[in-house]
N, CA, C and O atoms as CSV, one atom per row, in Angstrom:
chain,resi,resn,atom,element,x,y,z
A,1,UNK,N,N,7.205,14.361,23.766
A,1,UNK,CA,C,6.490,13.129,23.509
A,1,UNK,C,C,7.456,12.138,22.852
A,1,UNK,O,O,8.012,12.328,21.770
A,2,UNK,N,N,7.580,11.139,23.571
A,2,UNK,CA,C,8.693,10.664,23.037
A,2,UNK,C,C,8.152,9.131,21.773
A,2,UNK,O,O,7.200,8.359,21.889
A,3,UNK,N,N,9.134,9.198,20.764
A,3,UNK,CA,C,7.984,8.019,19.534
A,3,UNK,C,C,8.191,6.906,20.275
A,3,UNK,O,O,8.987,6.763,21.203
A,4,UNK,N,N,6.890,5.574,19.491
A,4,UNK,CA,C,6.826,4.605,20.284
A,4,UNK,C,C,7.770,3.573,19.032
A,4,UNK,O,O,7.660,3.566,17.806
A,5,UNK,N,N,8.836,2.636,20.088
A,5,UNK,CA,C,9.521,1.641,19.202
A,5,UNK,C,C,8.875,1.035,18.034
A,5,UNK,O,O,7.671,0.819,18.172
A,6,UNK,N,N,9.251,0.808,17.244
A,6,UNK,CA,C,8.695,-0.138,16.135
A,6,UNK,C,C,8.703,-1.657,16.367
A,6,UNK,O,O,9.868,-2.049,16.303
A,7,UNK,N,N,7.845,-2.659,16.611
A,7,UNK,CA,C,7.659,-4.110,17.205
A,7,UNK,C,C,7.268,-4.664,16.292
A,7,UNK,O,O,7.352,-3.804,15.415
A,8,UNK,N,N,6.610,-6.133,15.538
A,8,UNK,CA,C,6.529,-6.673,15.237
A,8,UNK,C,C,6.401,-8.186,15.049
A,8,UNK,O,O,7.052,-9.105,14.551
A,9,UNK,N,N,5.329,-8.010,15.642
A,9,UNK,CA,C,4.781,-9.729,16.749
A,9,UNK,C,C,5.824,-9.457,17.979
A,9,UNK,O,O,6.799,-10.194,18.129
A,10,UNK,N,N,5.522,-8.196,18.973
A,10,UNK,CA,C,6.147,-8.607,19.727
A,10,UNK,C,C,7.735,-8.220,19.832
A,10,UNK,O,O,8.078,-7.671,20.879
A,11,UNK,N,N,8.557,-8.420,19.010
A,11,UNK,CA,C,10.067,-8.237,18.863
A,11,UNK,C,C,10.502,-7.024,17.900
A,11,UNK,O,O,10.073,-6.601,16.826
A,12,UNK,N,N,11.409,-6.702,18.652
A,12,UNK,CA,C,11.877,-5.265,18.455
A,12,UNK,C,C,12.835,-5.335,16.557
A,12,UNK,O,O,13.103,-6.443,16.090
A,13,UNK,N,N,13.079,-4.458,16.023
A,13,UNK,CA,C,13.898,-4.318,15.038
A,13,UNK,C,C,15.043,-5.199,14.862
A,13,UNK,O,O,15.131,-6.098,14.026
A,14,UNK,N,N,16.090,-4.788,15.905
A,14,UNK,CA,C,17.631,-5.358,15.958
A,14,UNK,C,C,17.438,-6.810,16.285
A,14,UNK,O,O,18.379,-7.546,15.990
A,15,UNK,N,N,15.696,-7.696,17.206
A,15,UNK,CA,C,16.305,-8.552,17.758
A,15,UNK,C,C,15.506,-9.280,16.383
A,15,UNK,O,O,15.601,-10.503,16.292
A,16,UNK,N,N,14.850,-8.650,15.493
A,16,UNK,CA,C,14.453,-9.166,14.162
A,16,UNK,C,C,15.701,-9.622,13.363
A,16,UNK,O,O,15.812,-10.761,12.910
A,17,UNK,N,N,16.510,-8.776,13.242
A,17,UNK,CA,C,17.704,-8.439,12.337
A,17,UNK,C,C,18.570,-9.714,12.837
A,17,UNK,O,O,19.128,-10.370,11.958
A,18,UNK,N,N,18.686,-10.018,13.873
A,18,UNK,CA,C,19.246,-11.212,14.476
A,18,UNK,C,C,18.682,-12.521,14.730
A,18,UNK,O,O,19.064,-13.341,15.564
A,19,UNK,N,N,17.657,-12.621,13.850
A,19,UNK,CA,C,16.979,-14.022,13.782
A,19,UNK,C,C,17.278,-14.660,12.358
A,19,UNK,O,O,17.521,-13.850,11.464
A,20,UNK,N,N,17.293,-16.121,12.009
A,20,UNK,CA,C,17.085,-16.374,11.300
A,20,UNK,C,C,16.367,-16.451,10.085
A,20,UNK,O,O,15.214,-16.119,10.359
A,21,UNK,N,N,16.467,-16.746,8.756
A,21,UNK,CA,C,14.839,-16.587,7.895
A,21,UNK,C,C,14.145,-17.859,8.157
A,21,UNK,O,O,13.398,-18.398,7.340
A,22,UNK,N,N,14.282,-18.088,8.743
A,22,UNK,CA,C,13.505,-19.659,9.295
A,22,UNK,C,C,12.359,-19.370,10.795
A,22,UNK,O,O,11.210,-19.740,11.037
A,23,UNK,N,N,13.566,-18.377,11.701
A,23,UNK,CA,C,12.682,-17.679,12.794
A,23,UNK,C,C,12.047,-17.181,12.508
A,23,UNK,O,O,10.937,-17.414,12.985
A,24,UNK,N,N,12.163,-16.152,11.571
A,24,UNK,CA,C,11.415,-14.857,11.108
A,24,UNK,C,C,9.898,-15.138,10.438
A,24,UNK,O,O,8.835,-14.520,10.474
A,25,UNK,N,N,10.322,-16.327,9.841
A,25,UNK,CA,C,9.363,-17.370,9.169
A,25,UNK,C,C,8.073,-17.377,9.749
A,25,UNK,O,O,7.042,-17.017,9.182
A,26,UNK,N,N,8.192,-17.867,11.081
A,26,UNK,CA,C,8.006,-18.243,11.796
A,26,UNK,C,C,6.362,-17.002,12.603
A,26,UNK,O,O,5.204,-17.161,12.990
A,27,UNK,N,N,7.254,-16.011,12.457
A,27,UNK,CA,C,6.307,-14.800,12.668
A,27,UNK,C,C,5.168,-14.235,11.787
A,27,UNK,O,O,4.393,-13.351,12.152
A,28,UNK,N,N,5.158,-14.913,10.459
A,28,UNK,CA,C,4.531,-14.549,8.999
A,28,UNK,C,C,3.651,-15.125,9.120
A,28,UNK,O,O,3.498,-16.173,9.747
A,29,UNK,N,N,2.826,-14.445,8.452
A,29,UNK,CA,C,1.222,-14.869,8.047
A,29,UNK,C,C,1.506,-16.113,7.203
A,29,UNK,O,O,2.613,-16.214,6.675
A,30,UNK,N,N,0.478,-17.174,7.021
A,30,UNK,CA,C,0.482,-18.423,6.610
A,30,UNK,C,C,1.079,-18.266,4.768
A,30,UNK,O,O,1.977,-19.041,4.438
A,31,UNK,N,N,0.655,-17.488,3.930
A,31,UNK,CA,C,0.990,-17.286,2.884
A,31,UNK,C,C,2.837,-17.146,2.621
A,31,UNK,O,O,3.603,-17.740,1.862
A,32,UNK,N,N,3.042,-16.040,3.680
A,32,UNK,CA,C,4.326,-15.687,3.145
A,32,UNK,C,C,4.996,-16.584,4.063
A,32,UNK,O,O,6.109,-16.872,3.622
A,33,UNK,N,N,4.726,-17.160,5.225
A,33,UNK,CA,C,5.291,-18.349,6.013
A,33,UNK,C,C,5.431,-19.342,4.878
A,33,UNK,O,O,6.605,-19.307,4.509
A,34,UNK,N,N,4.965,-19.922,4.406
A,34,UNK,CA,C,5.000,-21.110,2.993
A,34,UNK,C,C,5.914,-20.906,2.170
A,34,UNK,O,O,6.823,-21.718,1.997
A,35,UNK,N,N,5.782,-19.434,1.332
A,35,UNK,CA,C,7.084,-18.726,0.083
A,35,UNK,C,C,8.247,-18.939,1.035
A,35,UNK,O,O,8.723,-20.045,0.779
A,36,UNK,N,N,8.847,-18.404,1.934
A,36,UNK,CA,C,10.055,-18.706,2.842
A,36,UNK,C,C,10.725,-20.088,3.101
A,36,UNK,O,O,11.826,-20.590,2.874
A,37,UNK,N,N,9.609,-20.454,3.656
A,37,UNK,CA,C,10.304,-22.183,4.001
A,37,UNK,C,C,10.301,-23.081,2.472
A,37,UNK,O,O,10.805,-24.198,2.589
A,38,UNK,N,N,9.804,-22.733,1.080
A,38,UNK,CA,C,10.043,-22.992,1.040
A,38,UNK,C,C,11.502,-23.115,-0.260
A,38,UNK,O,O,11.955,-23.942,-1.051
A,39,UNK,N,N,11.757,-21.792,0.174
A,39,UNK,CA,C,12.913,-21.398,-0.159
A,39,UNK,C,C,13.015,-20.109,-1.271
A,39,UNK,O,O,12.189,-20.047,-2.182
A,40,UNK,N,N,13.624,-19.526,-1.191
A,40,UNK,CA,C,13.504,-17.577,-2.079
A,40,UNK,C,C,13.951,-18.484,-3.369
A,40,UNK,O,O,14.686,-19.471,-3.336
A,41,UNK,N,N,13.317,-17.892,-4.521
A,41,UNK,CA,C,13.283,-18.100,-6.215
A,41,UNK,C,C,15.162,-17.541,-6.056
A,41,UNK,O,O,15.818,-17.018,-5.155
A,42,UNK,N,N,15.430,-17.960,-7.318
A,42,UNK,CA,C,16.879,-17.795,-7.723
A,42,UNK,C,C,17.102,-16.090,-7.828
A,42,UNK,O,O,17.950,-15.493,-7.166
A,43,UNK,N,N,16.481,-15.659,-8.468
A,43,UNK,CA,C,15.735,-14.399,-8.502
A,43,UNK,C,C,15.778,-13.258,-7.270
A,43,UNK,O,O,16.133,-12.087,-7.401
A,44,UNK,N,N,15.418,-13.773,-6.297
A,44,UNK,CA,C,14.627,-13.334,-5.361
A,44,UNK,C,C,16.129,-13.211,-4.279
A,44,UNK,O,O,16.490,-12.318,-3.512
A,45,UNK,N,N,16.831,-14.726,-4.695
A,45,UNK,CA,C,17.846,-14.670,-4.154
A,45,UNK,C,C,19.495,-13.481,-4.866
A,45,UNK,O,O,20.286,-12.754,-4.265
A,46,UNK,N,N,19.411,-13.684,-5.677
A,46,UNK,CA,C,19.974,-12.526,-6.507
A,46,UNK,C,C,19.840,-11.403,-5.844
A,46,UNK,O,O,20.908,-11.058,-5.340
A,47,UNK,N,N,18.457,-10.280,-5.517
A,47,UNK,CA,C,17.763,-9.465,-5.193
A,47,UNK,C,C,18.696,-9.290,-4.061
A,47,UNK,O,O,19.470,-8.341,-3.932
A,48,UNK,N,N,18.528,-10.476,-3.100
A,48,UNK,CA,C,18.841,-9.899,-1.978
A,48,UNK,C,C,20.576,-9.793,-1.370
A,48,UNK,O,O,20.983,-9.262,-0.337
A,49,UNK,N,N,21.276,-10.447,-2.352
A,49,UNK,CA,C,22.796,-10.295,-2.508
A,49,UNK,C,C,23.019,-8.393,-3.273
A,49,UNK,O,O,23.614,-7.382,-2.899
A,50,UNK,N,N,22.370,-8.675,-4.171
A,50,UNK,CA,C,22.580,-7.180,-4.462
A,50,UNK,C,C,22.565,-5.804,-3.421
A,50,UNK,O,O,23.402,-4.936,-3.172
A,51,UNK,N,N,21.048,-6.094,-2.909
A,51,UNK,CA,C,20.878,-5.364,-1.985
A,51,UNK,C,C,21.653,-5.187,-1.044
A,51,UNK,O,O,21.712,-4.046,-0.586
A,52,UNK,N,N,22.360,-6.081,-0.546
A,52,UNK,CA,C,23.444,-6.448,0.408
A,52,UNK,C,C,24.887,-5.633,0.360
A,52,UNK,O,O,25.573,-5.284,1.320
A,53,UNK,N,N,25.073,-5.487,-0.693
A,53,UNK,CA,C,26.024,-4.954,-1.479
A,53,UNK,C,C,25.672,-3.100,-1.924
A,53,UNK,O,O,26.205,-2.190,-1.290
A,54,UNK,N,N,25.142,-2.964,-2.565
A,54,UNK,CA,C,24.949,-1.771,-2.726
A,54,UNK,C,C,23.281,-1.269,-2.469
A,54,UNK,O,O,22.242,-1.921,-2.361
A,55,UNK,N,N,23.567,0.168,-2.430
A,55,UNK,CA,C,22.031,0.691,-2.710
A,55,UNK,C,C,21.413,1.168,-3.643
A,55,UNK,O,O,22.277,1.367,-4.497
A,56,UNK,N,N,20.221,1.561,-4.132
A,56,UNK,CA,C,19.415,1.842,-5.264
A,56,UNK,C,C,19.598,0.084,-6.112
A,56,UNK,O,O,20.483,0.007,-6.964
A,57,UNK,N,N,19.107,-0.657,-5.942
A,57,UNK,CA,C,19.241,-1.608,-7.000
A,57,UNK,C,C,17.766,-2.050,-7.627
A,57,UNK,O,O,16.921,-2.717,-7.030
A,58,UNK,N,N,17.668,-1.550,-8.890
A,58,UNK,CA,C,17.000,-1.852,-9.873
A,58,UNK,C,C,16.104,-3.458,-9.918
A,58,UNK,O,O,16.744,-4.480,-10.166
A,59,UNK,N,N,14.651,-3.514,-9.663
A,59,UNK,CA,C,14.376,-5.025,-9.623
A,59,UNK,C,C,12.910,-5.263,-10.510
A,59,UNK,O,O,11.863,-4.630,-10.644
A,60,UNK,N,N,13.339,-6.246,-10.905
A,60,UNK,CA,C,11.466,-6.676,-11.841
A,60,UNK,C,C,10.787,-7.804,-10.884
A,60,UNK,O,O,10.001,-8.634,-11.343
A,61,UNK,N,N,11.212,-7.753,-9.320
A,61,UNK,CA,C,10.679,-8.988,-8.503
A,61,UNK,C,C,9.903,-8.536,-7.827
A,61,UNK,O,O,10.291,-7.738,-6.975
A,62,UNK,N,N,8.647,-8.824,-7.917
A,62,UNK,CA,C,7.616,-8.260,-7.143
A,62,UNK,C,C,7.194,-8.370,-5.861
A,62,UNK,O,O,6.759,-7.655,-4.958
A,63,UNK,N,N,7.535,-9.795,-6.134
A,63,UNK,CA,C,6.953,-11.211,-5.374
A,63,UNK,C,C,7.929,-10.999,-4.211
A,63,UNK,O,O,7.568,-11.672,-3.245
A,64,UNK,N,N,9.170,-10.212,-3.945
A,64,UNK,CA,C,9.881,-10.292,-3.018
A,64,UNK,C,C,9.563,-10.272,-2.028
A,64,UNK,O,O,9.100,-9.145,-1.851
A,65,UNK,N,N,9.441,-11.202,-0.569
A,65,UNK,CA,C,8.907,-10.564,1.189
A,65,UNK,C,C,10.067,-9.902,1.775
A,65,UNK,O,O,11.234,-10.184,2.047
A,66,UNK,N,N,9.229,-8.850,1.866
A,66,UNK,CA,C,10.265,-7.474,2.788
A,66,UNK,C,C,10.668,-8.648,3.894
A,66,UNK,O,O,9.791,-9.247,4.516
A,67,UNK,N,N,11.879,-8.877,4.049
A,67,UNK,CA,C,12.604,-9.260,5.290
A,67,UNK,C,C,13.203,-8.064,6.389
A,67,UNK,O,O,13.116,-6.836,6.398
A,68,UNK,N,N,13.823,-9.018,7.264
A,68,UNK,CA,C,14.908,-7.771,8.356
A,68,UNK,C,C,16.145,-7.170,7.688
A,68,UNK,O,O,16.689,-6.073,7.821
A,69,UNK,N,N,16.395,-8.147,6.991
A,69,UNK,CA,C,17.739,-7.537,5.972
A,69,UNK,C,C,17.506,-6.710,5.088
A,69,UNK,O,O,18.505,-6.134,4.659
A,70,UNK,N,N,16.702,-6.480,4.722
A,70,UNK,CA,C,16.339,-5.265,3.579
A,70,UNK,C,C,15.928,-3.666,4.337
A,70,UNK,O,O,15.656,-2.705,3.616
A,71,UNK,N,N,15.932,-3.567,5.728
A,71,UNK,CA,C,15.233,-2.495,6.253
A,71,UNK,C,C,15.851,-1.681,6.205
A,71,UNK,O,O,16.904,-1.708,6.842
A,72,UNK,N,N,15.518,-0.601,5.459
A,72,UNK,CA,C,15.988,0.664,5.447
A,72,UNK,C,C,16.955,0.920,4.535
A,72,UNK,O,O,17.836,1.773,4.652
A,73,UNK,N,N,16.717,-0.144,3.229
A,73,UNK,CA,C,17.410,-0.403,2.149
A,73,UNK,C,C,16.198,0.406,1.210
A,73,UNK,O,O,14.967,0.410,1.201
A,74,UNK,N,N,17.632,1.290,0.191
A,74,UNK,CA,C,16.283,1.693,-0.904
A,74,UNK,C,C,16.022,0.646,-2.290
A,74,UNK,O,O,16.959,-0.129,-2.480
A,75,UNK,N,N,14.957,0.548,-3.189
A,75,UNK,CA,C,15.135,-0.179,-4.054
A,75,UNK,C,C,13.707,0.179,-4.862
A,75,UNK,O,O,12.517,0.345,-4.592
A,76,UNK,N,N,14.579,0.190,-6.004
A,76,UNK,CA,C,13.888,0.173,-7.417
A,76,UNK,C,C,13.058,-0.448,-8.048
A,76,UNK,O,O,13.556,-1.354,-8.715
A,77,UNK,N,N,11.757,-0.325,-8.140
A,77,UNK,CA,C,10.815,-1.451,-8.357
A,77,UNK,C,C,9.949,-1.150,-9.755
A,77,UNK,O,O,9.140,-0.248,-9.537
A,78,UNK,N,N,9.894,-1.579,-10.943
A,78,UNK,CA,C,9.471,-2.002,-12.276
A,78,UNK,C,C,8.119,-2.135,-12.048
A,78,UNK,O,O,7.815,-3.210,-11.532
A,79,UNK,N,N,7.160,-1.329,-12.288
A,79,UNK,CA,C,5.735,-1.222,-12.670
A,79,UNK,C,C,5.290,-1.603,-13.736
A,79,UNK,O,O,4.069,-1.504,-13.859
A,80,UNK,N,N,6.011,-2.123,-14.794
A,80,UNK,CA,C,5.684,-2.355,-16.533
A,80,UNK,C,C,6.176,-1.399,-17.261
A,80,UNK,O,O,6.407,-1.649,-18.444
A,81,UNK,N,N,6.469,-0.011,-16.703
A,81,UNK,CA,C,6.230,1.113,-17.635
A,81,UNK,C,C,7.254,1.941,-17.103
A,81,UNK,O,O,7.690,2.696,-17.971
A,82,UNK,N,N,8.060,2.145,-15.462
A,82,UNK,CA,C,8.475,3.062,-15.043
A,82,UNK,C,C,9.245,1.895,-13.822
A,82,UNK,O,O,8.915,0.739,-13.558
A,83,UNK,N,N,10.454,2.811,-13.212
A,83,UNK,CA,C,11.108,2.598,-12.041
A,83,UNK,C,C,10.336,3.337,-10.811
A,83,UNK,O,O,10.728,4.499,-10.702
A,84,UNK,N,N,9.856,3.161,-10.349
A,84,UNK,CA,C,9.877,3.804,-8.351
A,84,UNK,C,C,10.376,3.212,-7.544
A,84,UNK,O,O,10.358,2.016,-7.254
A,85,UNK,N,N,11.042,4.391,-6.979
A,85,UNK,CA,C,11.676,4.086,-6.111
A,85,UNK,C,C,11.051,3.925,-4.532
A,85,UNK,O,O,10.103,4.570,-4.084
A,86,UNK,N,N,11.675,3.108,-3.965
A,86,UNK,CA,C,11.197,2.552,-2.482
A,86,UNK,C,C,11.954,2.889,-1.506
A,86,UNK,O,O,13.150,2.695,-1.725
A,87,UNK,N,N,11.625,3.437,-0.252
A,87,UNK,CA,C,12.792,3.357,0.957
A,87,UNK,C,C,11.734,2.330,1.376
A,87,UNK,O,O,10.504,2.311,1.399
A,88,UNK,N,N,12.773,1.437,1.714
A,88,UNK,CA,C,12.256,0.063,2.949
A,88,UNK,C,C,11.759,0.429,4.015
A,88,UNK,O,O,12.803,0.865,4.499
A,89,UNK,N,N,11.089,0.592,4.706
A,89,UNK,CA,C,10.621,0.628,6.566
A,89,UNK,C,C,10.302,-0.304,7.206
A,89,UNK,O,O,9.732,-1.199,6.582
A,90,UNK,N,N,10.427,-0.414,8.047
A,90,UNK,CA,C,10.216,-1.606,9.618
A,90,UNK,C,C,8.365,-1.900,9.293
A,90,UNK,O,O,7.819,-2.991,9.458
A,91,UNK,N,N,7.681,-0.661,8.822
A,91,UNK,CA,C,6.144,-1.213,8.963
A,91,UNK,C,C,5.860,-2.287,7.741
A,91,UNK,O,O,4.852,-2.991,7.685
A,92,UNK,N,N,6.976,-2.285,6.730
A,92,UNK,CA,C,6.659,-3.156,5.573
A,92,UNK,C,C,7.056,-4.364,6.012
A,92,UNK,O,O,6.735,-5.086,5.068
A,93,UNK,N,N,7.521,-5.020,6.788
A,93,UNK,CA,C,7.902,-6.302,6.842
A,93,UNK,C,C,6.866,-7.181,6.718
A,93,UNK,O,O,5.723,-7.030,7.148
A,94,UNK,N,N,7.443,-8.371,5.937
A,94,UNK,CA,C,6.209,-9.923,5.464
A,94,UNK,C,C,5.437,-9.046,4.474
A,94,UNK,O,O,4.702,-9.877,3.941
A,95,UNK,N,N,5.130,-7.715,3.839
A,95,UNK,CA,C,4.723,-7.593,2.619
A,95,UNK,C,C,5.935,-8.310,1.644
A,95,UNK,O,O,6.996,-8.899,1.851
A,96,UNK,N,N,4.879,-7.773,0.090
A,96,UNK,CA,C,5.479,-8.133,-0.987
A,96,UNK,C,C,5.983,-6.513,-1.709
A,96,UNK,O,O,5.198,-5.567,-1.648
A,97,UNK,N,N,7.213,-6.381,-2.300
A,97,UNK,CA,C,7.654,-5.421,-2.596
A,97,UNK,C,C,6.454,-4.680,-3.626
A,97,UNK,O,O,6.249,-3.468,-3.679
A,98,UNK,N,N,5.843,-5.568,-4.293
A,98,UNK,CA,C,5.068,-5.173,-5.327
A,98,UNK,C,C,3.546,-4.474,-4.849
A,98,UNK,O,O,2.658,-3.975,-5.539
A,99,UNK,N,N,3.644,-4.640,-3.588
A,99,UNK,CA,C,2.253,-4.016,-2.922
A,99,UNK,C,C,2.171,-2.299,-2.920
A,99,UNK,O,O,1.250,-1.525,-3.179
A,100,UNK,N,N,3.801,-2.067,-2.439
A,100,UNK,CA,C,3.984,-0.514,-2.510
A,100,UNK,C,C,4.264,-0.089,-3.714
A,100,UNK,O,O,4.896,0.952,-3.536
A,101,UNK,N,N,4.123,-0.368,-5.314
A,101,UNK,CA,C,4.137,0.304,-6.370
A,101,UNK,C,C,2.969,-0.274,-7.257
A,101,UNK,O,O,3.103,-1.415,-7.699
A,102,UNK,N,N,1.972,0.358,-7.509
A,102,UNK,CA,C,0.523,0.056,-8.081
A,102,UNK,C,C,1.255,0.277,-9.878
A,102,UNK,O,O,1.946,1.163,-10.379
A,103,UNK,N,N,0.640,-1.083,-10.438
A,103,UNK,CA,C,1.078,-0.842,-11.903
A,103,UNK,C,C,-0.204,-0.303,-12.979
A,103,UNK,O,O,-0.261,-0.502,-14.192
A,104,UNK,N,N,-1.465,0.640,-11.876
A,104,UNK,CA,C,-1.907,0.725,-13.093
A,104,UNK,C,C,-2.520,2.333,-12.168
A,104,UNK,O,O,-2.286,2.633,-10.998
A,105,UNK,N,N,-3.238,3.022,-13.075
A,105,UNK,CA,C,-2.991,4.601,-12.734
A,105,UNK,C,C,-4.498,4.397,-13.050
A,105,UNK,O,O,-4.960,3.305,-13.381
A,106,UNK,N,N,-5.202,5.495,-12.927
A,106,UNK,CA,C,-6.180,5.935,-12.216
A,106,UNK,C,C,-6.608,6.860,-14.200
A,106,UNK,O,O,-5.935,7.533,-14.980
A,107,UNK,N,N,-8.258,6.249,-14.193
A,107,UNK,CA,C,-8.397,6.300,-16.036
A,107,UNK,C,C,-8.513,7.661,-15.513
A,107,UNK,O,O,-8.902,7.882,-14.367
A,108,UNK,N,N,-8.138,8.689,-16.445
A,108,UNK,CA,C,-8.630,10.366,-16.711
A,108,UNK,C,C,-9.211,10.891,-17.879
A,108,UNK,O,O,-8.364,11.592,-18.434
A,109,UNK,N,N,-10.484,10.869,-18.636
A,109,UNK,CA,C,-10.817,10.757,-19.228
A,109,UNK,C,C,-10.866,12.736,-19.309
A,109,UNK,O,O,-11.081,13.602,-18.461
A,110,UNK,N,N,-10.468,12.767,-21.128
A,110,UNK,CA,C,-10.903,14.291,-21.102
A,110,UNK,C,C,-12.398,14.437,-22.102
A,110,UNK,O,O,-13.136,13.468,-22.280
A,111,UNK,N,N,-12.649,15.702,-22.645
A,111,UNK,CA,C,-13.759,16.054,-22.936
A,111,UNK,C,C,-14.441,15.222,-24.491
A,111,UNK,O,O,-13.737,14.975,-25.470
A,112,UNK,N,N,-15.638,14.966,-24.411
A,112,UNK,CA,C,-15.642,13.896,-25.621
A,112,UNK,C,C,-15.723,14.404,-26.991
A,112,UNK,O,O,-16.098,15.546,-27.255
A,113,UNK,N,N,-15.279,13.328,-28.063
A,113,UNK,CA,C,-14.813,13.945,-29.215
A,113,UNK,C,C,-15.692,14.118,-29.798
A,113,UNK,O,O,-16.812,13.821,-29.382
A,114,UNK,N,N,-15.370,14.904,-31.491
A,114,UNK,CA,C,-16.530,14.682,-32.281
A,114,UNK,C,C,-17.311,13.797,-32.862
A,114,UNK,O,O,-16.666,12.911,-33.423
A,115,UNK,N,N,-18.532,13.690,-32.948
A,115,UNK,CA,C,-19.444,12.484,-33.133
A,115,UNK,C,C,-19.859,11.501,-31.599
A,115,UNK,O,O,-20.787,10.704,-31.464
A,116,UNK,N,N,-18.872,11.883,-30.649
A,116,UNK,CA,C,-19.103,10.983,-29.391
A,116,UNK,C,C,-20.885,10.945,-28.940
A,116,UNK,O,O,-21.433,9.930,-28.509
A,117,UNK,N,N,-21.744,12.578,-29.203
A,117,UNK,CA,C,-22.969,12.816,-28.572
A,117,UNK,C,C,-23.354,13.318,-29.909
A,117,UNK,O,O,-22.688,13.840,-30.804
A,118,UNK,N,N,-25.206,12.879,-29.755
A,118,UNK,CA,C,-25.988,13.801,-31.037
A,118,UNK,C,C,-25.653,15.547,-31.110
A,118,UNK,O,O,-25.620,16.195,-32.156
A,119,UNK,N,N,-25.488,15.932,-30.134
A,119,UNK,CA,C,-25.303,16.806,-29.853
A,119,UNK,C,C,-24.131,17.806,-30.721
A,119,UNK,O,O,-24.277,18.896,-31.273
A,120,UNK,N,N,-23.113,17.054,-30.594
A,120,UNK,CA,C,-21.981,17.508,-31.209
A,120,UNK,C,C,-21.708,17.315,-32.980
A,120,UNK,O,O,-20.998,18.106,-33.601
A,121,UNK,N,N,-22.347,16.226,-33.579
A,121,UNK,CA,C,-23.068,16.778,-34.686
A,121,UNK,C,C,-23.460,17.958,-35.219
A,121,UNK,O,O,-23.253,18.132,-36.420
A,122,UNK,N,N,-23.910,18.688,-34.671
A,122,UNK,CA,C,-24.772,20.064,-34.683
A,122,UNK,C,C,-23.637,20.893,-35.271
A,122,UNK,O,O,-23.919,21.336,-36.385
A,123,UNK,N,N,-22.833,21.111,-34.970
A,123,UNK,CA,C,-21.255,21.596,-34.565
A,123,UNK,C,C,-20.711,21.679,-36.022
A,123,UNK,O,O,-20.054,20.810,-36.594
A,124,UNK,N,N,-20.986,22.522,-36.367
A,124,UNK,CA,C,-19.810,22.895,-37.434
A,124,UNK,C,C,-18.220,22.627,-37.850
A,124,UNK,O,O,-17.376,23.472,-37.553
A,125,UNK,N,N,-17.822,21.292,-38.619
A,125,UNK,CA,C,-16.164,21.362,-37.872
A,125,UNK,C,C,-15.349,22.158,-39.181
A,125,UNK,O,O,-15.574,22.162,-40.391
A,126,UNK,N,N,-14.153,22.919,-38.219
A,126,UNK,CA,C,-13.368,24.013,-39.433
A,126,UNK,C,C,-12.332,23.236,-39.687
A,126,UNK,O,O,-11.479,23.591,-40.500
C-alpha cells in the first residue's frame, strides 16, 4: 500500500518550499494571510534565522505560522513552566507553533482534606 503524498491546497511539499512567503501567503486562511503580509514581528524573524541555522532552538514565540521553511525542523516551545519539544510536519503548516503545546494541564484533584465534609469531623485526628 503505498502512502499518499502530503498536498496542501493542492501543491506538493518541495513546490511549497519553492514559493515565496508572499505565495505561500497566498494559500492561508484569512487570519494568518494578514500576520504574513503584514510582515513577521522582529521576534518571529529572529526565530526563523535561528532555525535556519541550527536545530533544537529554544523559543517563547507562540504566535509563530508554521511556514515551508521550518518543515521538519525541531523546536523548543515555552509553555510558562516547561520546554516541549516539537518535530515540525507538513500537516502543521499556516498553524501557530503555540497550538501544538497546551499551557495548562488537566486539574487532578486528590482525596478531600480534613474539615472539607461534616463527615470528616467525626474523625479523630492523631
Amino acid at each position: 500500500m503505498a502512502r499518499k503524498e502530503f498536498t496542501y491546497r493542492g501543491k506538493g511539499i518541495d513546490e511549497l518550499k519553492g514559493m515565496s512567503l508572499k505565495e505561500f501567503a497566498a494559500l492561508l486562511p484569512s487570519r494568518q494571510r494578514r500576520t504574513l503580509l503584514r510582515g513577521l514581528s522582529e521576534q518571529n524573524k529572529k526565530l526563523l534565522e535561528d532555525i535556519k541555522v541550527k536545530s533544537n532552538v529554544k523559543t517563547h514565540c507562540r504566535d509563530m505560522i508554521i511556514i515551508p521553511e521550518i518543515v521538519g525542523k525541531s523546536v523548543k516551545i515555552y509553555t510558562g513552566k516547561e520546554w516541549v519539544q516539537v518535530l515540525i510536519a507538513a500537516e502543521m503548516l499556516g498553524h501557530y507553533l503555540g497550538e501544538f503545546v497546551q499551557t495548562r494541564k488537566k486539574v487532578v484533584h486528590s482525596a478531600p482534606g480534613i474539615g472539607a465534609t461534616r463527615a470528616s469531623a467525626a474523625l479523630s485526628v492523631k
